[in-house]
C-alpha positions in Angstrom: 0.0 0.0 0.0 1.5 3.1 -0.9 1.1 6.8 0.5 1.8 10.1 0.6 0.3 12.5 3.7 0.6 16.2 3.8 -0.2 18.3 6.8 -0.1 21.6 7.2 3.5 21.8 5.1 5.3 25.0 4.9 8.7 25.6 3.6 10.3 28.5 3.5 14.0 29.4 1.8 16.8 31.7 3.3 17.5 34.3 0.6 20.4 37.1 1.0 20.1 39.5 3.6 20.6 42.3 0.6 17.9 42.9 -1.3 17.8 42.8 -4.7 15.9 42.0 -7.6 17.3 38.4 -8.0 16.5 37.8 -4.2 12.9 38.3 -4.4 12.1 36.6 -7.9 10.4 33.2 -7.4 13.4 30.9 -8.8 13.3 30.0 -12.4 10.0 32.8 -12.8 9.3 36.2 -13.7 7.1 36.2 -10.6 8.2 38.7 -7.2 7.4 36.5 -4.1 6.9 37.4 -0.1 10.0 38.1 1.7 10.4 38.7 4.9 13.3 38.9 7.0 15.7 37.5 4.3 13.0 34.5 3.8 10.6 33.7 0.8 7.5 31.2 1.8 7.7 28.6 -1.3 5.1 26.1 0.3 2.3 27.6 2.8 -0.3 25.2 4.8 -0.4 22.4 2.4 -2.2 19.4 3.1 -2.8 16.8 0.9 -3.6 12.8 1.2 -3.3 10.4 -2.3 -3.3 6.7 -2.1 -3.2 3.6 -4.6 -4.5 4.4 -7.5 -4.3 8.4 -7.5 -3.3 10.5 -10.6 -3.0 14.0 -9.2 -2.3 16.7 -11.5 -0.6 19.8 -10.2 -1.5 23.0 -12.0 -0.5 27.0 -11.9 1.3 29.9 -13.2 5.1 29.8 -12.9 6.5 30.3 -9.3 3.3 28.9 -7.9 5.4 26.6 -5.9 4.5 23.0 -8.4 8.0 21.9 -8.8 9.0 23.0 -4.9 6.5 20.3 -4.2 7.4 17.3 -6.1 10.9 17.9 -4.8 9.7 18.1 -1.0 7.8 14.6 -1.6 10.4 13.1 -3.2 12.5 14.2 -0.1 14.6 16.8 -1.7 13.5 19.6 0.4 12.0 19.2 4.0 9.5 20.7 5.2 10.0 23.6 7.7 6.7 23.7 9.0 3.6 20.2 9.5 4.2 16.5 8.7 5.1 14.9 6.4 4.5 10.2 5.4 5.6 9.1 2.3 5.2 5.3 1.7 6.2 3.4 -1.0 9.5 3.6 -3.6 9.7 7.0 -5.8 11.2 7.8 -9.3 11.7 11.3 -9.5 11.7 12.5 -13.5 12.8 15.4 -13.4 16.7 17.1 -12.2 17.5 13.4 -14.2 21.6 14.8 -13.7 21.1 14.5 -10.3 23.7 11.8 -8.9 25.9 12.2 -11.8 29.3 12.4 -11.6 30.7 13.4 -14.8 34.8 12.6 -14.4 33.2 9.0 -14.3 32.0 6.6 -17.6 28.4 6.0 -17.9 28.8 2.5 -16.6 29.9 3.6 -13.0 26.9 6.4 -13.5 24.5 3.6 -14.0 26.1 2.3 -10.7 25.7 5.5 -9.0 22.2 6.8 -10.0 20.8 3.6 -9.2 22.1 3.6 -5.3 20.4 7.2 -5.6 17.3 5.2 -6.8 17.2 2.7 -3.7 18.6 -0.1 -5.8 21.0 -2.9 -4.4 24.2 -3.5 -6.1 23.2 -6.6 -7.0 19.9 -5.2 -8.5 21.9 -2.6 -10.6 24.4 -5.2 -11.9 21.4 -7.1 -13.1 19.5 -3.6 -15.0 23.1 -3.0 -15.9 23.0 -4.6 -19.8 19.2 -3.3 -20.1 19.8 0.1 -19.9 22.6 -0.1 -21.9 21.0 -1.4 -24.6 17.8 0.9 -24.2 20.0 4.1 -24.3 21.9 2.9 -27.4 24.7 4.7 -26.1 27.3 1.2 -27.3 31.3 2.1 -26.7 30.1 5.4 -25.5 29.7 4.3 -22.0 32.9 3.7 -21.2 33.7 7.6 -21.8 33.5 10.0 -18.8 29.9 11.4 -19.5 31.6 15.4 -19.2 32.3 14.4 -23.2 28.7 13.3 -23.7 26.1 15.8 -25.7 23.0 16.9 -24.2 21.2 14.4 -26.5 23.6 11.4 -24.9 23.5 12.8 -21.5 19.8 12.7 -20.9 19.5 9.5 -22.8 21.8 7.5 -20.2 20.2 9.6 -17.4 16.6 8.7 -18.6 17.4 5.0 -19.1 18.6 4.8 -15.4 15.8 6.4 -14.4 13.0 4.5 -15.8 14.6 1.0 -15.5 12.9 1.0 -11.6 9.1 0.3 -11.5 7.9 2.7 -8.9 5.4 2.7 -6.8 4.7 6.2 -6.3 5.9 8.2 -9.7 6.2 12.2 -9.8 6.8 14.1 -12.8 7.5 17.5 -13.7 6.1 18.0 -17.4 6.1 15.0 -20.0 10.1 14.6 -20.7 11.3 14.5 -24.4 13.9 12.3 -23.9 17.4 13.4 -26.4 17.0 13.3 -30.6 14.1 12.3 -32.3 15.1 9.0 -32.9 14.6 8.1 -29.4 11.5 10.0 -28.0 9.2 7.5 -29.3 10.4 4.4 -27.6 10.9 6.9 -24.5 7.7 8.1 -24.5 6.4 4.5 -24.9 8.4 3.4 -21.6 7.1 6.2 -20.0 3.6 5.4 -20.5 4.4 2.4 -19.3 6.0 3.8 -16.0 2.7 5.9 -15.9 0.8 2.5 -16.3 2.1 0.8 -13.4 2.9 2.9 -10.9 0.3 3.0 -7.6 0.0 6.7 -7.5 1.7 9.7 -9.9 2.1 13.4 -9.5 2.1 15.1 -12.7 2.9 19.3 -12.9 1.7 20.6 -16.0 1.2 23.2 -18.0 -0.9 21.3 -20.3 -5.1 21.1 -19.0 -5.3 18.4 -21.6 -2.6 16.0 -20.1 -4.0 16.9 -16.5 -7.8 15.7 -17.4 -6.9 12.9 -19.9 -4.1 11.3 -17.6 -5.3 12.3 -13.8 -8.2 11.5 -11.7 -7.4 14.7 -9.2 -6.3 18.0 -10.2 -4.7 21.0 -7.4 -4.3 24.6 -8.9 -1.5 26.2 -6.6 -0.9 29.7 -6.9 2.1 31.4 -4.2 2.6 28.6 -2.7 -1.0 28.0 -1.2 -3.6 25.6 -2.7 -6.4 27.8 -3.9 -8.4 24.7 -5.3 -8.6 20.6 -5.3 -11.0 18.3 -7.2 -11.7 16.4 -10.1 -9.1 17.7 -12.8 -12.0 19.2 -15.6 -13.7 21.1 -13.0 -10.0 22.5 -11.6 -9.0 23.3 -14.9 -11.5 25.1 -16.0 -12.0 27.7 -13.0 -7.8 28.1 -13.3 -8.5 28.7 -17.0 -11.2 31.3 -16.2 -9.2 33.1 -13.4 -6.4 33.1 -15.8 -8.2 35.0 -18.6 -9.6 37.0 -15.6 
């Protein structure tokens, strides 16, 4: 049985006592945030509860704190404020360079990504030839990956990262895995991934991937959740506030 409880989560990050404009953006948006006492509230009062068989989507404008919380449940950030229980194994796909060290060849990356994963060594000896083959990456894997191209470096990174079968699976936008050779078949595993794991967490952009793929939508906006239902509903009063 897997779980993830939220209660009364806030998170808060230490910014610069200076201020400047940089300081009080909302990290990777346009957006100005609260800040207080050299602090910036990313995650306020959250509460959430999804079990087996939950497909929650996770809508909002940029800086609306989506991404900050995929990376608090998969236990990047913890929270400053409420509790948190997370049961069950997670793949995280998104930050795939995370765990990557790139003075080493992809083969010892395989070997160090999937400890990051929770995998044994004997469970990532035996994915070992799989993921080679799926990232049809050949003699390149025994280069340091700091010579690979983007296009080789998120292939190896995705194959290690969707060779698990997760129990609780969060994702950050639908990834586009290197050239166009290889989306296909990545998208295909992803599905897949989507498929079989017992609950997923999905922040989009897109209203049509959060009604055709989820079950329960969430609209955030500064890091508060202004609305939670079924995903058509949610959608369409974010949509109308929006044009609003």
């Amino acid at each position: 049985m897997s779980s993830i409880e939220l209660k009364n989560i806030g998170l808060e990050f230490n910014v610069w006592h200076q201020r400047s404009i940089k300081d009080i953006l909302v990290p990777g948006s346009n957006k100005f945030s609260s800040f207080e006492n050299g602090k910036v509230k990313a995650l306020d009062n959250i509460t959430l509860s999804l079990k087996d068989g939950d497909r929650l989507a996770i809508v909002g404008h940029n800086g609306a704190g989506k991404s900050t919380l995929l990376k608090l449940i998969s236990g990047i950030y913890p929270p400053k404020e409420g509790t948190m229980s997370v049961e069950g194994n997670i793949s995280s796909m998104f930050e795939l360079a995370t765990g990557f060290e790139m003075e080493q060849t992809g083969w010892n990356n395989m070997r160090l990504r999937g400890l990051m994963l929770g995998l044994t060594p004997k469970e990532i000896d035996a994915k070992m030839q799989e993921i080679a083959d799926f990232s049809e990456l050949g003699n390149y894997l025994n280069m340091p990956v700091k010579y690979y191209s983007s296009g080789m470096f998120v292939r190896l990174a995705f194959s290690i990262s969707t060779s698990i079968e997760p129990d609780i699976l969060l994702l950050d936008e639908i990834i586009a895995a290197g050239d166009a050779g290889f989306i296909q078949k990545a998208n295909e595993r992803l599905q897949g991934m989507v498929s079989n794991s017992k609950i997923m967490v999905l922040v989009t952009h897109s209203m049509e991937s959060a009604v055709e793929m989820c079950n329960r939508c969430i609209w955030m906006e500064g890091g508060k959740i202004m609305l939670s239902g079924d995903p058509e509903y949610v959608t369409e009063e974010y949509l109308k506030a929006s044009v609003g």
